[in-house]
C-alpha positions as CSV (number, residue, x, y, z in Angstrom):
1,X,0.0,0.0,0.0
2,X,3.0,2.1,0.7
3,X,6.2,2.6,3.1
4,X,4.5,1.8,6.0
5,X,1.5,-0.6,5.5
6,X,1.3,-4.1,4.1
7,X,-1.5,-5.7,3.7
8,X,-1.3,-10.0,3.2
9,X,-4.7,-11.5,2.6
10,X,-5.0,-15.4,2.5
11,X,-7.7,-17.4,1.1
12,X,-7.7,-21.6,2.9
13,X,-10.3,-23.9,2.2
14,X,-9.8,-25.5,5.4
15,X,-8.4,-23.0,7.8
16,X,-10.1,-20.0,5.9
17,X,-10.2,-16.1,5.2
18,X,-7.3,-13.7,7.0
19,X,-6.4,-10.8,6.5
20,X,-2.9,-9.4,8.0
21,X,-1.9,-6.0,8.0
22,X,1.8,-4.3,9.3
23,X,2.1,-0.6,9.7
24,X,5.7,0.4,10.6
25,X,6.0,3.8,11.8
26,X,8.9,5.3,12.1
27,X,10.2,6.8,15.7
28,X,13.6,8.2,15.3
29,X,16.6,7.3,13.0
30,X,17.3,4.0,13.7
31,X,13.9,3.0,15.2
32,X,10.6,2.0,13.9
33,X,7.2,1.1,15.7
34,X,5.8,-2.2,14.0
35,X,2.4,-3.8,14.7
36,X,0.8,-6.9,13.5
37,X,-3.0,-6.8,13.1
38,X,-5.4,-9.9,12.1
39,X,-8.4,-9.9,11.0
40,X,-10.5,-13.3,10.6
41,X,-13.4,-14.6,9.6
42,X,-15.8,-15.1,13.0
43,X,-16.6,-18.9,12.1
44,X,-13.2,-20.4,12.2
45,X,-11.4,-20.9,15.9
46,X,-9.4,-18.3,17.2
47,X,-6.1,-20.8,17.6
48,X,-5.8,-20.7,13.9
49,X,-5.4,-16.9,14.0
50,X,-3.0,-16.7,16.5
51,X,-0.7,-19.6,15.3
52,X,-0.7,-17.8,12.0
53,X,0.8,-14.9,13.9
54,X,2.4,-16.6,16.0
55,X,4.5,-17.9,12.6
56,X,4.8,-14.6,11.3
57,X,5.9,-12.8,14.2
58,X,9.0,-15.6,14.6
59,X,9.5,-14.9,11.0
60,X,9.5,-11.1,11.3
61,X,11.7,-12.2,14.6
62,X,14.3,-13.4,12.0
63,X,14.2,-10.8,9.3
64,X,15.5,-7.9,12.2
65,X,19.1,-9.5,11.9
66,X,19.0,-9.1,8.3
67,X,17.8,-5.6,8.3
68,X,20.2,-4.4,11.2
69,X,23.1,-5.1,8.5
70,X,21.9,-4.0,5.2
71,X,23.4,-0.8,3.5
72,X,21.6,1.0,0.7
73,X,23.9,0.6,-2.5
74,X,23.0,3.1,-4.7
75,X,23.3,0.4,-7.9
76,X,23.3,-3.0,-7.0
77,X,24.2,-5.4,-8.6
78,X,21.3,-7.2,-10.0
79,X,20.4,-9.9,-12.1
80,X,17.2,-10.5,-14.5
81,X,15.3,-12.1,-11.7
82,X,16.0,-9.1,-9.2
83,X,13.6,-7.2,-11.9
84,X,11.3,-7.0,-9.0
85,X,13.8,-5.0,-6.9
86,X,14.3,-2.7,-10.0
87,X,10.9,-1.8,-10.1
88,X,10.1,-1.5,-6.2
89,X,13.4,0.6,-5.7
90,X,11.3,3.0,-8.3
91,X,8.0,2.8,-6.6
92,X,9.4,3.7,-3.3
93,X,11.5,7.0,-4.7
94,X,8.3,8.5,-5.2
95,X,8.2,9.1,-1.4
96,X,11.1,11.1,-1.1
97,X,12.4,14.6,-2.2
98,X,15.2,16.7,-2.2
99,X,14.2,17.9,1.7
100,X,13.9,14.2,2.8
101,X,15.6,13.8,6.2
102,X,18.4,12.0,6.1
103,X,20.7,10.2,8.8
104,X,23.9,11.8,9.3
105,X,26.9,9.3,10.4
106,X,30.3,11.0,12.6
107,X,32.7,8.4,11.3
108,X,34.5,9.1,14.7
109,X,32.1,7.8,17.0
110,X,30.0,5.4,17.7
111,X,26.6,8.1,18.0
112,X,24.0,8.0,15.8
């Protein structure tokens, strides 16, 4: 939907209709706020709901290691199946401008 909501919605036959939704906000350089929200259809027990959570947030659990140590490289290197990249890296300049904050680093300390 955009930087900061992401919707996933899941059709089952057997365990049903879901929708998840993430909306990272962000706090401060360096921080975000990110919540999980599920919504489910009424008939279908509410264990199913939370283990599907459950999953995603030990998922999500994972991915922070990754992000922590990622650097933005201006052109990557990519191949023909990294088209997707490509084309999100576009979408997602639309948000920013020339007066976009941006993080400043002191390459002689360790403050951010």
């Amino acid at each position: 939907v955009g930087p900061g909501v992401v919707f996933l919605q899941f059709d089952h036959s057997f365990l049903g209709r879901g929708i998840m939704m993430h909306c990272v906000t962000p706090v401060e350089p360096l921080l975000q706020c990110v919540t999980h929200t599920m919504f489910y259809q009424s008939n279908i027990p509410a264990v199913v709901p939370k283990f599907i959570l459950k999953g995603e947030s030990i998922q999500f659990e994972r991915d922070v290691m990754i992000w922590n140590n990622k650097k933005y490289i201006s052109r990557p290197l990519l191949v023909k199946e990294d088209s997707a990249v490509r084309k999100h890296r576009r979408w997602f300049s639309q948000f920013y401008s020339e007066n976009s904050p941006r993080l400043q680093y002191q390459r002689d300390t360790l403050d951010f």
